[in-house]
N, C-alpha and C positions, 0 to 999 in steps of 0.2 A: 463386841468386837475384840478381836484376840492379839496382842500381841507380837511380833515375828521377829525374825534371825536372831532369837536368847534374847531378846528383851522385854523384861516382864512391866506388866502394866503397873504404871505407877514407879516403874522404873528401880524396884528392887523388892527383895527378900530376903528371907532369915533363911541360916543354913542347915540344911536337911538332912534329917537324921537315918533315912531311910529311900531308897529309891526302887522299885516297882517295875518291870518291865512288859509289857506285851510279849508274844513272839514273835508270831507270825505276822509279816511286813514288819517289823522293825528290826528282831536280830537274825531273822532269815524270813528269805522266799520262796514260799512252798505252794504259792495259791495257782498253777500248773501239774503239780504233785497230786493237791486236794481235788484241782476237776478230773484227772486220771483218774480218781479212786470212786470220784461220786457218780461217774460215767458210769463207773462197773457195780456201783454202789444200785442206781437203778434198773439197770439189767437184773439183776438179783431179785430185788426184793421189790418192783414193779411190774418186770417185763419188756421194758423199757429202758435206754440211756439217759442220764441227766443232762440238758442242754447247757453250751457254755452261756446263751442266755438266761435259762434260767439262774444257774448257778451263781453268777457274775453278783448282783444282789446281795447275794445270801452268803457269799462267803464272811469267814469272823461267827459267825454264829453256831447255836451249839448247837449238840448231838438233837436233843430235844425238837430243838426247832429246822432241822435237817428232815428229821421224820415226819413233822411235820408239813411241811412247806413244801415236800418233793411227793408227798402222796404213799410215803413208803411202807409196806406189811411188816415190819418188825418193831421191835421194842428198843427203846433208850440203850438199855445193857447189850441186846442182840450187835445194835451198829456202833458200837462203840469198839465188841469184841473185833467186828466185819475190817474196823480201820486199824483195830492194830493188829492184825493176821496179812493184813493185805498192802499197809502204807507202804512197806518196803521194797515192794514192786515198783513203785514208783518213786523214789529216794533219789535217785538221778538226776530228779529234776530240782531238786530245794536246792537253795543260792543261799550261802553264808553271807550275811551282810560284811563288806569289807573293814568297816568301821566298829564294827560291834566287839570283837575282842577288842583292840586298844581302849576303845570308851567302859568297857567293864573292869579290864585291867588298872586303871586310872583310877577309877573308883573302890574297887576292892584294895587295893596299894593303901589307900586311908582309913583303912578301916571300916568303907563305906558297906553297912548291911544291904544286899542285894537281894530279890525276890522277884519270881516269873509267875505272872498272873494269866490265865489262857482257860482257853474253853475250849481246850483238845484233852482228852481224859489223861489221866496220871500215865498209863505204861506207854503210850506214843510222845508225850511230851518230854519223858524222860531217852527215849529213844530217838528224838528230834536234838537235841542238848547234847547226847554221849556223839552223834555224829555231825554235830559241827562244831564241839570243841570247845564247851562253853557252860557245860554244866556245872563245871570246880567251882564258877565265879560265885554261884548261888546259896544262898544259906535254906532258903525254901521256895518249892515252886510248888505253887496253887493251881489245880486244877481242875475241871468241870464236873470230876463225878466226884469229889473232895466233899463237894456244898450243895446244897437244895438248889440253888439256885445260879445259874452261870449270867455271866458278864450279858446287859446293860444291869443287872442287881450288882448291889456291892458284895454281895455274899464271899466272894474270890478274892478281893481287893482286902477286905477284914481279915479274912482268914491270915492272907499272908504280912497282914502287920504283927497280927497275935505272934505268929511264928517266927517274927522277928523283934519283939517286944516294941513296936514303934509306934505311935501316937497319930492319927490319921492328920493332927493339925502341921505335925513335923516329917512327913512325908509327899511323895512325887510320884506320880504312875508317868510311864512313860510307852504312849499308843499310836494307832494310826487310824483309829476306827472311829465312829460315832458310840457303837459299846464300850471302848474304851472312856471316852470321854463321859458318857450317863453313868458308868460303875465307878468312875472317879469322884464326877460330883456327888451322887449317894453316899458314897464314903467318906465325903468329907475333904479328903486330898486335892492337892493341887494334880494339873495334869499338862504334860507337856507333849503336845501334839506333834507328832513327826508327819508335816507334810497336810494337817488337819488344824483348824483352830482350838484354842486351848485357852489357859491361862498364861500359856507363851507356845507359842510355834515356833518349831524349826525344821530345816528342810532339810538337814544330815544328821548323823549321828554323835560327828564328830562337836559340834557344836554344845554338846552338852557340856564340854571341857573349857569352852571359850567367856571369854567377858564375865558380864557380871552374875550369867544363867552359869561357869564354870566354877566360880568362888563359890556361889551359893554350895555347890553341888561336891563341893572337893574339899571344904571348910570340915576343919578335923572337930573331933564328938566335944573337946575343950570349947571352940567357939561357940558352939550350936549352944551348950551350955551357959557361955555370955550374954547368949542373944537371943535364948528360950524366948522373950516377950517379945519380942519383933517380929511383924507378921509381913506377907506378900499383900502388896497394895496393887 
């Protein structure tokens, strides 16, 4: 059982040297963008549209498992190319989270190292970032054709603590998925659930700033340093 509104089980933790983000459903919403493009995704390379029922499931998951799962004629690299030639067609539709700049900017203000974990390949993840304003906050973002292996593996989740020198026990992923949360546990990391159970749940974003899930979270690289041995119970 998980946790809810910032409070972590056991009712505290040490503070984190590094914080993790998802994209898609937590610092924007694109999953109306993504069935536009998977529409036209199976038109293409079935003969067929992808239904919102099908799709609905399968959203958060990777290119891999896209080809998969939808029956598609082409290759990992083909549809990865198909989404970043074509998302932009559909860019209209992605919703910048209202909360997501001040909760990053809060964070980045202290020093706090920031990093985007996502199973949308490197050239759309960085073109999803440069148009909602939100890419400066980040020191590295991990992406699905980065690693062998995309989110529920921790393959993405490692990657971007390397690139931010952070220690999986002194870091946070912050998701809205079940992949989020299974790439979290593999890693080691705690995982802070937007709106999903977790090692603490919360239902906004702003929340990440509040109580005692805010100190943890805003506690400058000095404390974390006091309190290296102090673990999340």
């Amino acid at each position: 059982m998980s946790a809810r509104d910032g409070q972590f089980l056991g009712g505290s933790f040490a503070p984190v040297e590094a914080v993790l983000f998802d994209l898609d459903g937590v610092l924007v919403h694109s999953e109306e963008a993504w069935f536009r493009l998977m529409e036209e995704c199976g038109r293409v390379f079935r003969g067929r549209a992808v239904t919102r029922e099908e799709f609905a499931p399968t959203f958060g998951q990777s290119t891999a498992e896209d080809v998969r799962s939808f029956g598609l004629s082409c290759t990992v690299e083909e549809l990865d190319r198909f989404y970043a030639e074509n998302f932009r067609r559909f860019a209209t539709e992605i919703l910048v989270s209202p909360e997501a700049r001040p909760a990053l900017a809060a964070l980045a203000s202290r020093g706090k190292p920031l990093a985007v974990v996502t199973n949308t390949a490197t050239a759309l993840a960085h073109e999803i970032l440069d148009a909602a304003g939100l890419r400066r906050f980040f020191r590295a973002v991990a992406c699905a054709d980065q690693v062998p292996r995309a989110k529920p593996a921790p393959d993405l989740v490692l990657r971007a603590l390397a690139a931010l020198g952070a220690s999986p026990a002194a870091a946070c992923l912050v998701g809205d998925s079940r992949y989020d949360r299974e790439a979290a546990r593999a890693a080691g990391v705690r995982f802070i659930g937007l709106k999903i159970d977790g090692d603490v749940r919360i239902d906004r974003l702003s929340a990440l700033l509040e109580g005692a899930l805010g100190e943890a979270l805003l506690a400058s690289a000095q404390a974390a340093d006091r309190k290296d041995d102090a673990s999340w119970r």
